[in-house]
GUKOLLUM-12769 format. One line per 8 residues: number of its first residue (from 1); their letters; for each residue x, y, z of N, C-alpha, C, O, CB. Coordinates in steps of 0.1 Angstrom, whole numbers. Glycine has a CB too. Example, Ala and Ser with C-alpha at 12.3 -4.5 7.8 and 13.67 -1.06 7.14 Angstrom:
1	as	132,-57,78,123,-45,78,132,-33,78,142,-33,85,113,-45,90 | 128,-22,71,137,-11,71,129,0,79,134,11,80,141,-6,57
***
This chain:
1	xxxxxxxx	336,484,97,332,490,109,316,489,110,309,494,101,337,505,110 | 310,484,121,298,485,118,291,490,128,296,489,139,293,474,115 | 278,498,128,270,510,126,261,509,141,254,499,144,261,510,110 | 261,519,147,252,516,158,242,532,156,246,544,154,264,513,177 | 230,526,158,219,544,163,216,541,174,216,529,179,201,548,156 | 215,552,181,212,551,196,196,553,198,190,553,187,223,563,204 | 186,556,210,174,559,208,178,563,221,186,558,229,163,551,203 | 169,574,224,170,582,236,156,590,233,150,593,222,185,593,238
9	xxxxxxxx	151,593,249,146,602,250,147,615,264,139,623,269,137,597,247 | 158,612,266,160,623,279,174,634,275,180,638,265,163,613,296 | 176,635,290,190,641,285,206,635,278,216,641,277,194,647,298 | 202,620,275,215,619,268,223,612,273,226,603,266,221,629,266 | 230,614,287,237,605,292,246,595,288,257,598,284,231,601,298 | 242,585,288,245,575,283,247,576,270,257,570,266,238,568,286 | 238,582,259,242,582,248,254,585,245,261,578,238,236,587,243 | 257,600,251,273,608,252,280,597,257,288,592,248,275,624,264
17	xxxxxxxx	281,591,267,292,583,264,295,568,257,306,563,256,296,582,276 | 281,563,251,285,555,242,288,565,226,294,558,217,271,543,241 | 287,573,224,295,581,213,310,582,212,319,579,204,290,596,214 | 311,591,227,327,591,230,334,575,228,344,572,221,329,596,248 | 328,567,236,333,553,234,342,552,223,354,553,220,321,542,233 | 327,550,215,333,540,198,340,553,189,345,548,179,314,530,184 | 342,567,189,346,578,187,363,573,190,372,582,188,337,590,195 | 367,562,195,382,557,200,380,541,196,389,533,198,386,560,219
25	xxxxxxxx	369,537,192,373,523,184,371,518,169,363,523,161,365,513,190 | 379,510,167,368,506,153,363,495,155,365,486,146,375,504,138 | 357,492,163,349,486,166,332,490,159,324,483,153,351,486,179 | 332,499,162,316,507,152,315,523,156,320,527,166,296,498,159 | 310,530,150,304,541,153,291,542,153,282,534,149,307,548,146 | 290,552,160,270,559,160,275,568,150,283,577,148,261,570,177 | 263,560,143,259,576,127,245,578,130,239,581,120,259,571,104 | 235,577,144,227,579,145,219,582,156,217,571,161,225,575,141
33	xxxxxxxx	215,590,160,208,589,171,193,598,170,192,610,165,218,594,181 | 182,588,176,171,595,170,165,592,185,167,583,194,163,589,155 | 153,606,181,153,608,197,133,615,195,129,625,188,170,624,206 | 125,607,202,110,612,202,102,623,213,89,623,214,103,600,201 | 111,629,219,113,646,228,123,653,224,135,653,225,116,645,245 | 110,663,215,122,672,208,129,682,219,137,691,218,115,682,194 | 122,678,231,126,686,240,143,682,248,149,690,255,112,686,249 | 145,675,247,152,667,254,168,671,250,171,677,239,148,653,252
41	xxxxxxxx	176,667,261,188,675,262,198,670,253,209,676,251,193,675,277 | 194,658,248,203,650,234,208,655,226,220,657,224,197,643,225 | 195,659,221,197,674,209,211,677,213,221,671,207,186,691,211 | 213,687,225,222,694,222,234,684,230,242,682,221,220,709,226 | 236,679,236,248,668,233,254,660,217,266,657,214,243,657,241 | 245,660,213,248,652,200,255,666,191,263,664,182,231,644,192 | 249,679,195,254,691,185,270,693,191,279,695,183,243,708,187 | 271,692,202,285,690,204,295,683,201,307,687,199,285,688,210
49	xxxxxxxx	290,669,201,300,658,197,294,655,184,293,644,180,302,645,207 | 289,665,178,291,663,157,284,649,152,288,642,143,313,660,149 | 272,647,161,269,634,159,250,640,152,244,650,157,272,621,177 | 244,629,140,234,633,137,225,629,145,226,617,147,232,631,128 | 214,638,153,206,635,162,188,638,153,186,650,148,211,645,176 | 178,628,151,167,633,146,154,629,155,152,618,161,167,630,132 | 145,640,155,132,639,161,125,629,153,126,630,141,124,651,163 | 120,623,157,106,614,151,92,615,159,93,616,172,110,597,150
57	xxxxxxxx	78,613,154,67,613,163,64,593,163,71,584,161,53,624,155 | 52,594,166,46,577,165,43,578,155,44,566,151,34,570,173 | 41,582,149,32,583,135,46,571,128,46,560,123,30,605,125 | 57,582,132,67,578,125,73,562,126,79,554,118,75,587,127 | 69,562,143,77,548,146,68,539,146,74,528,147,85,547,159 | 55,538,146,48,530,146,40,527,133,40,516,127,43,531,156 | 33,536,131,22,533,118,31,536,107,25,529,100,7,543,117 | 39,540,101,48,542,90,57,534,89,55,524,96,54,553,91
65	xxxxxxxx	69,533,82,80,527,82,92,535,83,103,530,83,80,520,73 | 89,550,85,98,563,83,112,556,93,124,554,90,88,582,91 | 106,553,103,119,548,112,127,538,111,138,538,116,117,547,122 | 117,526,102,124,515,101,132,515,90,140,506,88,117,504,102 | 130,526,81,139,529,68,146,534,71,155,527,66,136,536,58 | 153,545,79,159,552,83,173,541,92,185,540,92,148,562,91 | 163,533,97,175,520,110,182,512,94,193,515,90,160,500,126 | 175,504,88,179,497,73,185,503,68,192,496,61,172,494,64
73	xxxxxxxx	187,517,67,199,526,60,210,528,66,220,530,60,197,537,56 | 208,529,81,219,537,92,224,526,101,234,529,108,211,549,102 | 218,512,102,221,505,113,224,494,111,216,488,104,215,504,121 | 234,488,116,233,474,118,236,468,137,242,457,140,247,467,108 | 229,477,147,226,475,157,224,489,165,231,500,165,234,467,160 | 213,485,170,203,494,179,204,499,192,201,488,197,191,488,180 | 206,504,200,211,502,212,201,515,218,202,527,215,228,503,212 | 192,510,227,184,518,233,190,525,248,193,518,258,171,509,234
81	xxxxxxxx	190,539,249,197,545,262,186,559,267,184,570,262,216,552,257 | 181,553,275,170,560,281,159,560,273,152,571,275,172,573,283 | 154,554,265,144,557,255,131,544,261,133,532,264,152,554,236 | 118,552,260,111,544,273,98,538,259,91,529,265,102,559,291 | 95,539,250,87,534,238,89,518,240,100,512,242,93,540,223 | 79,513,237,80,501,229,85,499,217,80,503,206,70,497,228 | 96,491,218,102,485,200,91,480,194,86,471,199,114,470,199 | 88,484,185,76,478,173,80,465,166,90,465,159,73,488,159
89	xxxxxxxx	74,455,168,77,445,166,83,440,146,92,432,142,65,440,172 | 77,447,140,86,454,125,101,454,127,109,448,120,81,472,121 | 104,461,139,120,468,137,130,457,144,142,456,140,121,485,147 | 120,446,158,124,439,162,130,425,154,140,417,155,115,439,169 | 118,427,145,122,410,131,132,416,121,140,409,115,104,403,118 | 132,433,119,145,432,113,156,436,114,164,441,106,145,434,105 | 158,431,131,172,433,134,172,426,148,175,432,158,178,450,134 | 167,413,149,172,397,156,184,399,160,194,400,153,172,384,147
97	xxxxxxxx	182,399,175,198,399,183,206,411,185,216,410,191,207,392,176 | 201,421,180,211,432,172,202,445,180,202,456,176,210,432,150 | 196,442,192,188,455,197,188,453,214,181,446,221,170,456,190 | 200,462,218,205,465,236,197,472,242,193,479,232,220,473,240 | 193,474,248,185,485,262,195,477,275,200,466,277,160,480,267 | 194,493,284,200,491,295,188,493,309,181,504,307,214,502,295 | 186,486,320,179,488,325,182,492,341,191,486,346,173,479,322 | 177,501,349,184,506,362,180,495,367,169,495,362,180,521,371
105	xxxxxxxx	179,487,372,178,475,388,187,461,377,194,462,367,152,467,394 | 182,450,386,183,434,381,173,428,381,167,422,389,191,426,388 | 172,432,370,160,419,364,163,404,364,174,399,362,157,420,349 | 151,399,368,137,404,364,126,410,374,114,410,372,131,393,359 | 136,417,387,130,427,395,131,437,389,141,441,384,135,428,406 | 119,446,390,115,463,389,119,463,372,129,467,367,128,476,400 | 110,456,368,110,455,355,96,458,351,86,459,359,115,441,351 | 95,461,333,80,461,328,79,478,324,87,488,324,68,455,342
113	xxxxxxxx	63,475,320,58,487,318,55,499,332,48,498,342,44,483,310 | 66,512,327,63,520,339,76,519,349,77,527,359,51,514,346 | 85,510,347,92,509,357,109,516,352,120,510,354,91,493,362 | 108,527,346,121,531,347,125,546,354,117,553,359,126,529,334 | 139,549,352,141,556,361,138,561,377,140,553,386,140,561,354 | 132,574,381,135,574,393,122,561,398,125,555,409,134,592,400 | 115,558,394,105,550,395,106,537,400,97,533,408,102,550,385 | 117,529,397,128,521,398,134,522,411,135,513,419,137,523,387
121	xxxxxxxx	139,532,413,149,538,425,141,539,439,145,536,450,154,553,421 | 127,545,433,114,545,445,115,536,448,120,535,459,101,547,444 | 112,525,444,107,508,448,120,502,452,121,498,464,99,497,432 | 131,501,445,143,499,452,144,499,469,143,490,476,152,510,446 | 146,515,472,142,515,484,135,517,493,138,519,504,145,518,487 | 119,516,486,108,511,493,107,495,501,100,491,510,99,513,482 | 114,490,493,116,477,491,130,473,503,133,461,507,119,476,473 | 135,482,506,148,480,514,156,470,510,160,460,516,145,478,526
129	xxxxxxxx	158,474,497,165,460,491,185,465,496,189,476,498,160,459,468 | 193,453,496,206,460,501,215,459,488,226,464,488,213,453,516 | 208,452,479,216,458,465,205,458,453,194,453,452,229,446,459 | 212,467,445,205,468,429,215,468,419,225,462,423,196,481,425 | 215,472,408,220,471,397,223,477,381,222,489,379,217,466,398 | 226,469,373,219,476,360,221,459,352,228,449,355,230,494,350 | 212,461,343,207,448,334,210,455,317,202,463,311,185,442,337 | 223,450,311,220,449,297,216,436,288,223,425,287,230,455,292
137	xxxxxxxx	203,441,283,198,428,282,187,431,262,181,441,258,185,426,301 | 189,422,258,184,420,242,168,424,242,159,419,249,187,401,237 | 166,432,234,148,435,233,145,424,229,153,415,227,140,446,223 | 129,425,229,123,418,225,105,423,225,101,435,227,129,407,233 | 96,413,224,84,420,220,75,428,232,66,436,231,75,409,212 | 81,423,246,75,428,259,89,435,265,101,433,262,69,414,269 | 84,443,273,90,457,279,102,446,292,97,442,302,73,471,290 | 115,443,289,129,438,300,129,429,297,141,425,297,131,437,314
145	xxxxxxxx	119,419,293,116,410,294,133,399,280,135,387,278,96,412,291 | 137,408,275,145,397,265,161,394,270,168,402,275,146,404,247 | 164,382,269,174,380,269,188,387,275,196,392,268,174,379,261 | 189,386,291,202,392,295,212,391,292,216,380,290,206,392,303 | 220,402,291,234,402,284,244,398,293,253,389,294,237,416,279 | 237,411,304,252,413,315,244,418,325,232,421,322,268,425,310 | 249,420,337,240,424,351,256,431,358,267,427,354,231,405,361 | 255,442,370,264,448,373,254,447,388,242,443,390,269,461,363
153	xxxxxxxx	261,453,397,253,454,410,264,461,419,277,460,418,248,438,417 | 254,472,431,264,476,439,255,474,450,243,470,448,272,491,436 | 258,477,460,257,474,471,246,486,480,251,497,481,272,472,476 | 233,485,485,233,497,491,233,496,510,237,487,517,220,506,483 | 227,508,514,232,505,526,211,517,532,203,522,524,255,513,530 | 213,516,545,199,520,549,198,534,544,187,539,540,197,519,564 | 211,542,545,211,557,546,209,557,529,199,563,527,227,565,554 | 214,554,518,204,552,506,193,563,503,185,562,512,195,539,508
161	xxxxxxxx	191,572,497,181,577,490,176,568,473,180,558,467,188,593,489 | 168,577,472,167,572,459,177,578,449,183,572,440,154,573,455 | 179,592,453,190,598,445,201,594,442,206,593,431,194,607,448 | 207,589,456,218,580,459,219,567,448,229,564,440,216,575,474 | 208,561,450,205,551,444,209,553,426,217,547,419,191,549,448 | 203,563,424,203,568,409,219,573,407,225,570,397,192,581,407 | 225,581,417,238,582,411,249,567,411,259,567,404,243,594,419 | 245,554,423,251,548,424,252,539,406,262,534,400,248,542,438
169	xxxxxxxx	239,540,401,231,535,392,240,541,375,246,533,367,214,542,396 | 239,552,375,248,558,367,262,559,362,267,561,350,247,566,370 | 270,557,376,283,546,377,282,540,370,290,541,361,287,539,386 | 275,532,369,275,518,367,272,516,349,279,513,339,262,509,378 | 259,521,350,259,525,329,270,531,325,276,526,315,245,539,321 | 276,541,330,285,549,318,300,537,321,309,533,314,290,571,323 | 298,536,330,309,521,333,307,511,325,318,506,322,308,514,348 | 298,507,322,297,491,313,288,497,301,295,503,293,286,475,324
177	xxxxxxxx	282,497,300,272,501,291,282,501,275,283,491,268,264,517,297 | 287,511,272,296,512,264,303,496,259,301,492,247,305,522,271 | 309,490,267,320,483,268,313,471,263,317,465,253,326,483,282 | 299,467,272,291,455,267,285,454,250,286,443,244,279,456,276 | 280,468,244,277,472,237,290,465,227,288,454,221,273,485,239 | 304,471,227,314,467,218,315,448,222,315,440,212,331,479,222 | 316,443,233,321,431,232,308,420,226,309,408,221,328,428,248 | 294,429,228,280,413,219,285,419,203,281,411,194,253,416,222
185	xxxxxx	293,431,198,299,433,187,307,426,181,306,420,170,303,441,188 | 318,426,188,329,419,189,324,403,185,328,396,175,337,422,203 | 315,399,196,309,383,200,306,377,183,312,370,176,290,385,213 | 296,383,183,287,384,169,291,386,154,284,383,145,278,396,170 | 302,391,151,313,395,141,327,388,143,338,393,141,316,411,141 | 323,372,150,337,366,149,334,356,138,344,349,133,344,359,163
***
């Protein structure tokens, strides 16, 4: 069975349901989830579903190796869910291929530094665009920029908020997100 940490820094979302997911496969489990807002609502999702959740600072993820010891002990794939940091390029070379982020639009629109969440959603329909999406797509050393996995899209229409936008958006992660995650598993372990 092999091992997924999650990285978050908000309320969790997504994380909770990639937990629940593999919590029904053997396909892999999360034995980890580490999260750099100790404020954030993870915490207590993860205390619910019995899953280990730990704070880290930069100190930790960048100038140390505290984090990348921690992934080498706990991981054999990374899967980033709301977590807005740059991957350090250290953590990137030692785990090639093996590191997901999910992004709200379709890239390689509303992509980069700065562009996530409601942020994303602004420009969306600033932009009067009549669809968006979500992008799961492979890190790499610049911010969307690696390797798409999978792309999803719904449709919007003028009446659209951004909220709208964001809940249409949310569908759509807890809908695939999970699922993609098990099948570049599946892909990769044949």
């Amino acid at each position: 069975m092999k091992r997924i940490v999650i990285f978050a820094s908000g309320s969790g979302s997504n994380a909770e349901a990639i937990i629940k997911y593999f919590n029904h496969t053997k396909t892999a489990k999360v034995t980890n989830v580490l999260c750099n807002n100790e404020h954030a609502k993870v915490f207590e999702r993860c205390k619910k579903l019995n899953t280990n959740c730990l704070h880290f600072n930069k100190n930790d993820f960048i100038t140390t190796d505290t984090v990348l010891n921690i992934l080498k002990k706990e991981a054999d794939y990374i899967v980033l869910a709301g977590f807005l940091w740059k991957i350090p390029e250290k953590v990137i070379a030692a785990f090639p291929k093996k590191i997901m982020n999910i992004h709200p639009a379709l890239l390689p629109k509303y992509g980069g530094k700065g562009m996530y969440g409601m942020h994303v959603h602004n420009a969306v329909k600033e932009n009067n665009e009549t669809e968006t999406g979500i992008t799961i797509h492979y890190v790499n050393a610049n911010y969307d920029e690696g390797a798409i996995i999978f792309q999803a899209k719904t449709a919007l229409t003028a009446q659209d908020t951004p909220e709208t936008i964001a809940t249409k958006i949310h569908v759509l992660e807890q809908r695939y997100f999970p699922q993609v995650i098990e099948e570049v598993i599946l892909a990769t372990n044949e």
